[in-house]
N, C-alpha and C positions, 0 to 999 in steps of 0.2 A: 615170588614176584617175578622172577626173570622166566619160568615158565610160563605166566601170562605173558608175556611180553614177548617172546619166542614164539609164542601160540599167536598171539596178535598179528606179529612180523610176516607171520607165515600164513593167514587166512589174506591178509592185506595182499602179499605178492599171487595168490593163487587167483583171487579176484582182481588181480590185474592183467595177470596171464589168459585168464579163462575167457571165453568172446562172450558176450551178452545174450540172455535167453532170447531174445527177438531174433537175433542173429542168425540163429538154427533152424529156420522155419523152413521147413519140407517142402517140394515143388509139389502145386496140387497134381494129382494121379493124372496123365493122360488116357482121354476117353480112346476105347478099344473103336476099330476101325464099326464094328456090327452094331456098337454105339451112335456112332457117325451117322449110317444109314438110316438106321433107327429113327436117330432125331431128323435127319433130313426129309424122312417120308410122313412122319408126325406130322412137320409145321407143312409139306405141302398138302396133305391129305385134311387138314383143317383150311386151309384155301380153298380146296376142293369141296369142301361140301360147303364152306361160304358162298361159292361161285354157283355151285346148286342150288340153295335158297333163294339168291337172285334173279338166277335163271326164271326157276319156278314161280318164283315173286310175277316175273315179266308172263309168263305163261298166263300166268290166274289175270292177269288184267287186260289181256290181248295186244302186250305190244308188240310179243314176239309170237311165229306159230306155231302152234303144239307141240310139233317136229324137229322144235327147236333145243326141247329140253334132252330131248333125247339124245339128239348128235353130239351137243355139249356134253351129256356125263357119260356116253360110250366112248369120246376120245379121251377126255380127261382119264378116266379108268383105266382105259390103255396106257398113260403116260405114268400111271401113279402102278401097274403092274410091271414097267420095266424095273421101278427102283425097290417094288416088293418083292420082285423074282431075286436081287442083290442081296439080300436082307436074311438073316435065317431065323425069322420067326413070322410066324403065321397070324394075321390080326382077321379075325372072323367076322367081327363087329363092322367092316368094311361097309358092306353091303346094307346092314342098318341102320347107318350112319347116313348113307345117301338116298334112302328111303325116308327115312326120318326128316331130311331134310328138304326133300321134295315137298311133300306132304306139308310141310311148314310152310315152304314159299309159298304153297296153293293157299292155304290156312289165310297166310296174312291175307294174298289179295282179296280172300272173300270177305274179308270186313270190311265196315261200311265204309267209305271215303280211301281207304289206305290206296287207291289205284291213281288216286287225286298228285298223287305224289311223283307220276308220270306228266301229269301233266303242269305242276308246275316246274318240273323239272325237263322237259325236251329234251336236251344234251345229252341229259342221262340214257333216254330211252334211247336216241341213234347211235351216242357211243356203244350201249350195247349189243345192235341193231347190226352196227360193224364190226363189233369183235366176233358176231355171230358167222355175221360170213367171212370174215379172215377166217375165222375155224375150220369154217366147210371146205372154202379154198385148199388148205393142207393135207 
């Protein structure tokens, strides 16, 4: 009996001593800096061909001129190759990706009505009309 009771005494004081399993909990792993980059060129390189799509969207429906697509993803390209030149891996897929989505923009506008969208939207088409030449400005 008093060796239960000494055994008791003693799991009792250990778990009063001891910090609580939640207590312990690990700082998550900080991301490596080629991490960092990584993700930074990701989420702009998916803006990037969003902003192609549209581009191209505006092409196929004549709000913008041909010449237009181009200027927009030869400078983006450039901006999105300063932060891959940072970066030490190699994404090939690049160049498919903004094919692909060319090709898409054009796609939408050739359906039937979809340019409709230019015009009940106006705003849309000059803001992008102006960001087109702020671009070129640069």
């Amino acid at each position: 009996m008093k060796i239960r009771i000494i055994v008791v005494a003693i799991a009792v004081a250990l778990a009063a001593v001891s910090p609580p399993a939640t207590a312990q909990q690990t700082d998550p792993p900080k991301q490596s800096l080629s991490a960092k980059i990584k993700q930074k060129y990701l989420e702009r390189r998916a803006k990037f061909v969003s902003r192609v799509k549209d581009v191209y969207f505006a092409v196929g429906c004549k709000v913008l001129p041909r010449d237009a697509g181009t200027r927009s993803v030869n400078r983006r390209d450039a901006e999105l190759a300063n932060i891959r030149d940072q970066a030490v891996f190699d994404l090939k897929e690049d160049e498919e990706l903004v094919e692909a989505a060319k090709q898409e923009g054009l796609e939408r506008a050739a359906k039937p009505g979809a340019c409709d969208y230019y015009r009940r939207h106006p705003e849309a088409a000059e803001a992008l009309r102006r960001a087109m030449d702020d671009a070129a400005k640069q």
